[in-house]
Structures are given as structure tokens and as C-alpha cells.
DSSP file (Angstrom, degrees, kcal/mol; ACC not computed):
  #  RESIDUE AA STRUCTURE BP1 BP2  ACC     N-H-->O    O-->H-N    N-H-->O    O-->H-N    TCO  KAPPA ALPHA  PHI   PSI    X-CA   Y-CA   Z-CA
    1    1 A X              0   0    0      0, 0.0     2,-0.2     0, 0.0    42,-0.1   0.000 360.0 360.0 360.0 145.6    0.0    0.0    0.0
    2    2 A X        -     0   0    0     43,-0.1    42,-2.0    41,-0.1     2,-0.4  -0.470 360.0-145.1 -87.5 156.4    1.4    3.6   -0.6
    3    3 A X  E     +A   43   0A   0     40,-0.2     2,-0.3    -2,-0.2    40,-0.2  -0.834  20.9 178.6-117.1 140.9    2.1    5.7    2.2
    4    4 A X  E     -A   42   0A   0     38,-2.0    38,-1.3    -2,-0.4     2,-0.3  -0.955  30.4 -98.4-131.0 164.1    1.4    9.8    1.7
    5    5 A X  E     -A   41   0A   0     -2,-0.3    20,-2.5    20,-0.3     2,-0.5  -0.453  23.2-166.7 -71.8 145.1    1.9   12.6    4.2
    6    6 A X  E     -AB  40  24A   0     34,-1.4    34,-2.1    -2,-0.3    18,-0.3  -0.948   9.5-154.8-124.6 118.6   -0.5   14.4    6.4
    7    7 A X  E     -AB  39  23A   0     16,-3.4    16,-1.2    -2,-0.5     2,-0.4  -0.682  35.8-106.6 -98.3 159.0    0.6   17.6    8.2
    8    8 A X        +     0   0    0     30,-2.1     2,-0.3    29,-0.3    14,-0.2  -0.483  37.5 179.9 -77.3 132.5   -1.6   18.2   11.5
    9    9 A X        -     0   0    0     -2,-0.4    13,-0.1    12,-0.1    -1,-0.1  -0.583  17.0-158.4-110.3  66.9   -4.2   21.0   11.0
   10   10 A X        -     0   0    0     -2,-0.3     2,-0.1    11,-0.1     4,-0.1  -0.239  14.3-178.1 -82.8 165.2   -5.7   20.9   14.2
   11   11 A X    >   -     0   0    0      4,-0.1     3,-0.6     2,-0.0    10,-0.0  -0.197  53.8 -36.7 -98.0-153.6   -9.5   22.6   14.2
   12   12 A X  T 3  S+     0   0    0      1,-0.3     2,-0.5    -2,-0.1    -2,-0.1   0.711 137.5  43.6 -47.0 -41.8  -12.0   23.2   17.0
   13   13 A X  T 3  S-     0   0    0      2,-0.1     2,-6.2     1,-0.1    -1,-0.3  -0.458  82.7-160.7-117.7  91.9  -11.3   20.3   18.7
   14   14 A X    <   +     0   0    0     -3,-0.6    -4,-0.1    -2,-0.5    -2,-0.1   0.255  38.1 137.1 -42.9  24.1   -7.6   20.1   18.6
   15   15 A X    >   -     0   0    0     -2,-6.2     3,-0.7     1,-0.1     6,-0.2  -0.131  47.0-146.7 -71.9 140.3   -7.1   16.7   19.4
   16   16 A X  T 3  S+     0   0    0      1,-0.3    -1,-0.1    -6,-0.1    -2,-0.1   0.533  86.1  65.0-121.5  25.6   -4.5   15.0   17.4
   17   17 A X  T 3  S+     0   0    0     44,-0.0     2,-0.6    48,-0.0    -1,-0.3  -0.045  77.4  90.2 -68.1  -1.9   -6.0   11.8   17.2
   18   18 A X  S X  S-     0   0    0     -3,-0.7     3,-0.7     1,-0.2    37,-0.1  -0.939  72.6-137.0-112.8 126.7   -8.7   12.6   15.4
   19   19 A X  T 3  S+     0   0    0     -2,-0.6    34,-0.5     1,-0.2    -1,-0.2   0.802  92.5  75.0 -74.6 -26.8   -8.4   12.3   11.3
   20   20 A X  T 3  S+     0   0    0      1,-0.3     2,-2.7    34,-0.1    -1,-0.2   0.956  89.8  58.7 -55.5 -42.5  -10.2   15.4   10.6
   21   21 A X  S <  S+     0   0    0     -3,-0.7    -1,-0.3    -6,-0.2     2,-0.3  -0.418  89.4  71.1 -97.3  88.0   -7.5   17.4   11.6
   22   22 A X        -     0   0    0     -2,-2.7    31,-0.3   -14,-0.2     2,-0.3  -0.732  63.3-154.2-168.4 165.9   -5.0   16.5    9.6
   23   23 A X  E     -B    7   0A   0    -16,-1.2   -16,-3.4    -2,-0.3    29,-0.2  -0.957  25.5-105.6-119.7 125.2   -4.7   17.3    5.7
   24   24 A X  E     -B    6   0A   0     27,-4.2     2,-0.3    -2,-0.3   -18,-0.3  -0.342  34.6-162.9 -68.1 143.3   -2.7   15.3    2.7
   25   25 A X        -     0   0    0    -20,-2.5   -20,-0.3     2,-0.1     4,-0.1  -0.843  22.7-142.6-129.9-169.8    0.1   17.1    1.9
   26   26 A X  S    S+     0   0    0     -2,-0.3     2,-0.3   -22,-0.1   -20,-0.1   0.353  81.7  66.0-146.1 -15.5    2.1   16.4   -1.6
   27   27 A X  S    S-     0   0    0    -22,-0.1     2,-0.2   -23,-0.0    -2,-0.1  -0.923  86.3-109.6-105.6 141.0    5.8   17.0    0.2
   28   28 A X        -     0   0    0     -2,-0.3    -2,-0.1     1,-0.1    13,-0.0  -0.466  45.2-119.2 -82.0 155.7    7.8   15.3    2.7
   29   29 A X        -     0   0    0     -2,-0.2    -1,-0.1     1,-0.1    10,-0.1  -0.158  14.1-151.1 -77.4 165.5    7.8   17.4    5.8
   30   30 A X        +     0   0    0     53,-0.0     2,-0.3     2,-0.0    -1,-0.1   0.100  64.1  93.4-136.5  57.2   10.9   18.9    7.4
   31   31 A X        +     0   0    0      1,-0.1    54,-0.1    54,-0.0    52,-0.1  -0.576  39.9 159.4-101.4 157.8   10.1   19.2   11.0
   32   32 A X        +     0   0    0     52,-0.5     2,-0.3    -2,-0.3    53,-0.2   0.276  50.5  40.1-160.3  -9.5   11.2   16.4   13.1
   33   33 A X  S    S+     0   0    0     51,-0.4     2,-0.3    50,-0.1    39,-0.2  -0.980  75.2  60.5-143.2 134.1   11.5   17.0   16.5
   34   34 A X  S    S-     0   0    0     37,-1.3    52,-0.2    -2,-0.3     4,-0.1  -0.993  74.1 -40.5 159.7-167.8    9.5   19.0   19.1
   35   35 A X  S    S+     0   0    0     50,-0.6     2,-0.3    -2,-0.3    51,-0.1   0.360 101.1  37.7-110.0  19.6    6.5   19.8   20.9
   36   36 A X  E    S- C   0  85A   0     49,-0.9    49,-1.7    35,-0.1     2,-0.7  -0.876  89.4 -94.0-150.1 175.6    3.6   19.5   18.9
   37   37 A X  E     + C   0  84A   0     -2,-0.3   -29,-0.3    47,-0.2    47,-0.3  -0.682  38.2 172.2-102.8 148.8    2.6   17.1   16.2
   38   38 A X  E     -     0   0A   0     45,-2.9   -30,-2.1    -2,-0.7     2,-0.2   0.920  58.2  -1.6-109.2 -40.2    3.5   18.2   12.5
   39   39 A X  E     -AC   7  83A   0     44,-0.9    44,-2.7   -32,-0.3    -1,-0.4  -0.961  45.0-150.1-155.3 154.5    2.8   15.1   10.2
   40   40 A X  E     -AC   6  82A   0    -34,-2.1   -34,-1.4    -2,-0.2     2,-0.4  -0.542  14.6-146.6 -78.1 152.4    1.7   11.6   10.0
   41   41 A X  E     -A    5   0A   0     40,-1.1     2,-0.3   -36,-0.2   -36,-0.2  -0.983  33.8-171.8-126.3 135.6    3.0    9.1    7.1
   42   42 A X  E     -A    4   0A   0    -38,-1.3   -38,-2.0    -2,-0.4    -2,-0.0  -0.825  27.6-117.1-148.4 108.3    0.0    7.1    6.7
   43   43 A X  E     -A    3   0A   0     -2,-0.3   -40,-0.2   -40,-0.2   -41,-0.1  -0.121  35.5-156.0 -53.0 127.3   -0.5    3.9    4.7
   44   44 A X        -     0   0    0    -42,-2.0     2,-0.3     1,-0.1     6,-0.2   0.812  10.4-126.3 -60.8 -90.4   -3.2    4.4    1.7
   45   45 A X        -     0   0    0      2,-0.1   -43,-0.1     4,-0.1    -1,-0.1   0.359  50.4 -61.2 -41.6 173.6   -5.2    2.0    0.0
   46   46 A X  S    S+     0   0    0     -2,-0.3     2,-0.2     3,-0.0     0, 0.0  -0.046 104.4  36.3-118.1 140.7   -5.4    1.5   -3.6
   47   47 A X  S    S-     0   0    0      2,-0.0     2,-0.1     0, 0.0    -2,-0.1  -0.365 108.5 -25.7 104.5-161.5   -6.8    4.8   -5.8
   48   48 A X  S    S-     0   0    0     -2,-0.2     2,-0.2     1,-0.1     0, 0.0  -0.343  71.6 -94.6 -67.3 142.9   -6.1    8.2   -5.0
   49   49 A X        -     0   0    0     -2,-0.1    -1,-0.1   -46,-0.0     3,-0.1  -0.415  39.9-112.8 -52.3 116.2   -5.1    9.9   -1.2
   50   50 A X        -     0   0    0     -2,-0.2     3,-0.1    -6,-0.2     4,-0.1  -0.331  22.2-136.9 -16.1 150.3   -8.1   11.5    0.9
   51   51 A X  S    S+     0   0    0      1,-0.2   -27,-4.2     2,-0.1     2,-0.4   0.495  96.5  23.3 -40.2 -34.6   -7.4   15.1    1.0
   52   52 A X  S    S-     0   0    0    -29,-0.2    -1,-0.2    -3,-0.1   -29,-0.2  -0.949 102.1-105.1-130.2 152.4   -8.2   14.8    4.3
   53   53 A X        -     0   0    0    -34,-0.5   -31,-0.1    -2,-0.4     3,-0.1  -0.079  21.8-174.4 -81.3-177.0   -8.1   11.6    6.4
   54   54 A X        +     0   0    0      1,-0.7     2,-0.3    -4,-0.1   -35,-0.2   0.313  67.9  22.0-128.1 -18.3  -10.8    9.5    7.6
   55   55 A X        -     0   0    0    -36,-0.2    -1,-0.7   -37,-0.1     2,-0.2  -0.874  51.7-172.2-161.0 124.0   -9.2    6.5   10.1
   56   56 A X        -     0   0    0    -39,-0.3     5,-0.4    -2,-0.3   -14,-0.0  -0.991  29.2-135.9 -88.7 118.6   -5.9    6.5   12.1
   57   57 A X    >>  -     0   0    0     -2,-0.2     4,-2.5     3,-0.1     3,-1.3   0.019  16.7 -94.6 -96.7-151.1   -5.4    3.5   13.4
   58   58 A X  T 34 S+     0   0    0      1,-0.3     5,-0.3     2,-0.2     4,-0.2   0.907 119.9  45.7 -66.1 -37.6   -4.3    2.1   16.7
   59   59 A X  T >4 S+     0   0    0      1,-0.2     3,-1.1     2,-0.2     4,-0.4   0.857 111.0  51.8 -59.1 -29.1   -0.9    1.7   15.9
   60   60 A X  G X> S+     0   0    0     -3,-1.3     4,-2.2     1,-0.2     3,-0.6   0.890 111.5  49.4 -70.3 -45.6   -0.5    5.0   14.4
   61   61 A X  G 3< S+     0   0    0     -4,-2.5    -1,-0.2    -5,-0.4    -2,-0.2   0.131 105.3  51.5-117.9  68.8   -1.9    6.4   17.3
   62   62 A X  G <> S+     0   0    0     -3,-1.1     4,-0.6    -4,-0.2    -1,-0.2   0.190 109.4  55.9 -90.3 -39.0    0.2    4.7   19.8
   63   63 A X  H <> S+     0   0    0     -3,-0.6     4,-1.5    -4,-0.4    -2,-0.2   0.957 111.2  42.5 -91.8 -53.4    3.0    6.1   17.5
   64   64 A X  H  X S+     0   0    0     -4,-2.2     4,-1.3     2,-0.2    -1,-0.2   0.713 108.1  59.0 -56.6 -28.7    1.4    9.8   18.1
   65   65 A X  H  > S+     0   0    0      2,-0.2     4,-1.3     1,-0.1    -1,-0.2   0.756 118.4  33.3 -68.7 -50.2    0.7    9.3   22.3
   66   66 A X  H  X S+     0   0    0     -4,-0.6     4,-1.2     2,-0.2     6,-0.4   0.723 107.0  62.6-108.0  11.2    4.6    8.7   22.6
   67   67 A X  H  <>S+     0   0    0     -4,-1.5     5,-0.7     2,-0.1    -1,-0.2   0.896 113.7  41.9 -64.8 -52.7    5.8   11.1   19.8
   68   68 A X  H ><5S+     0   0    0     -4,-1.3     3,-0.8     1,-0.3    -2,-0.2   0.876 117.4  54.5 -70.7 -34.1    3.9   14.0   22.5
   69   69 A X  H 3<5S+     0   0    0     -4,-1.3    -1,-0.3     1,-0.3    -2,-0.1   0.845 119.7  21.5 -39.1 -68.5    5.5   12.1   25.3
   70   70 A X  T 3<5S-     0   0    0     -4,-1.2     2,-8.0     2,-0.2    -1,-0.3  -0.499  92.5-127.4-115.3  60.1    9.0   12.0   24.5
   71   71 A X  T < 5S+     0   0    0     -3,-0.8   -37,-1.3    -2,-0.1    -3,-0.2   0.523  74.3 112.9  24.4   6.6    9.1   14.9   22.2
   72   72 A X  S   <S-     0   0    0     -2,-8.0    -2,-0.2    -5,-0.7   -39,-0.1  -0.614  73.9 -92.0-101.5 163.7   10.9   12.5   19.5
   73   73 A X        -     0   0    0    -41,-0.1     2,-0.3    -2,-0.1    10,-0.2  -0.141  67.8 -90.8 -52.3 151.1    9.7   10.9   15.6
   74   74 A X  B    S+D   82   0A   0      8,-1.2     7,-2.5     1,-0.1     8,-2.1  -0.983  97.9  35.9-140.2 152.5    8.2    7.8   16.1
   75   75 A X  S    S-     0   0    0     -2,-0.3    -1,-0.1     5,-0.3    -2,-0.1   0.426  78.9-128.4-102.2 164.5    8.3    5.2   16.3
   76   76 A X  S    S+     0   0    0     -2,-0.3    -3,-0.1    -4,-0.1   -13,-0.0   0.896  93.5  35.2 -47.4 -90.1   11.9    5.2   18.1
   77   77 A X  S    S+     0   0    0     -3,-0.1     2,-0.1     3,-0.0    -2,-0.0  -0.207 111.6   7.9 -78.0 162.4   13.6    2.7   15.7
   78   78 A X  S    S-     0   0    0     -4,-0.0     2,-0.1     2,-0.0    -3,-0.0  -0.611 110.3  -1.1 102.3-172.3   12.9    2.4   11.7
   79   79 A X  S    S-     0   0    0     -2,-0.1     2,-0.2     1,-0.1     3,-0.0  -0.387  73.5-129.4 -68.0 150.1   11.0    4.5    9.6
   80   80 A X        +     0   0    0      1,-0.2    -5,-0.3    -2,-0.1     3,-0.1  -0.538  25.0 176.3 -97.6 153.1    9.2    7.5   11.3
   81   81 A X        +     0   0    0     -7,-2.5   -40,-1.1    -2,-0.2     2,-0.5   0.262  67.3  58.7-125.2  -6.4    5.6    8.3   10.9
   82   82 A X  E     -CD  40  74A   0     -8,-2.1    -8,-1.2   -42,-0.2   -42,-0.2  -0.807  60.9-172.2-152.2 168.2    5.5   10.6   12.8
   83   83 A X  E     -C   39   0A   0    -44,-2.7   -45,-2.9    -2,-0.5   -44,-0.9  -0.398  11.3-149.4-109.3 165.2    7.2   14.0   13.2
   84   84 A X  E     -C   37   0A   0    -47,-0.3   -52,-0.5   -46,-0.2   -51,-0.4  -0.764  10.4-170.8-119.5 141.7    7.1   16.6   15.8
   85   85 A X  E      C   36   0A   0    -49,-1.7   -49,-0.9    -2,-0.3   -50,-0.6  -0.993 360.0 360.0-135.8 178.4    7.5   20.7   15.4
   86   86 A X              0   0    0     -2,-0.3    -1,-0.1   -52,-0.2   -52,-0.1   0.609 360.0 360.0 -83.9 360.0    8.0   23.6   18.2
């Protein structure tokens, strides 16, 4: 499956768990470390990217719960999905 970015947008209810607030974006970000969340990399299914998501699931946000935790990319080792900014 392809994986595309989503930088966090938060809205009215900033929560950053929530797929509404987050938006596809067409570049990879370059934030990585920090106190707020900046983007997701988020596996796709077959056709075109959401603009805007619809389901993150649990692992991803597992991966977002200890990004805000330890200020760091996560998941600690591997490829990151997700990135932090101040």
C-alpha cells in the first residue's frame, strides 16, 4: 500500500488523534522533533489519497501518544511516521 503525508491542521477540537485534523500534503515534511505534532506518514489504500483523512489507526496512534511524550519521531527505531515541530 502507498504511504502519503498528512501535516496536522488541528480545528476546533484540537485533538490529534482525530483524522479530521490532519490534511494530505504532496511533500515530505521537514520538521522532526518537538512539541507539537506536525505530520503523519500514513499507509493508503489503492486509488487516490483522501485530501483529508478518515481513520488513524491504533498503531498510528500509539505512535502519536509517545511522539507528544518524548518529544521525539516515532516510532523510536525504523521509519518515522510521525514527526514533531516547536
Amino acid at each position: 500500500m502507498p504511504r502519503y503525508w498528512y501535516a496536522y491542521v488541528p480545528g476546533a477540537n484540537p485533538d490529534p488523534t482525530l483524522p479530521a485534523n490532519y490534511i494530505l500534503i504532496i511533500i515530505k515534511p521537514t520538521c522532526t522533533t518537538g512539541f507539537i505534532i506536525c505530520a503523519i506518514l500514513v499507509y493508503v489504500g489503492p486509488g487516490s489519497p483522501p485530501v483529508q483523512l478518515t481513520f488513524i489507526s491504533v498503531r498510528l496512534r500509539s505512535y502519536i501518544a509517545n511522539a507528544l511524550t518524548t518529544t521525539a519521531p516515532q516510532p523510536a527505531a525504523g521509519k518515522y511516521f510521525v514527526y514533531l515541530k516547536n
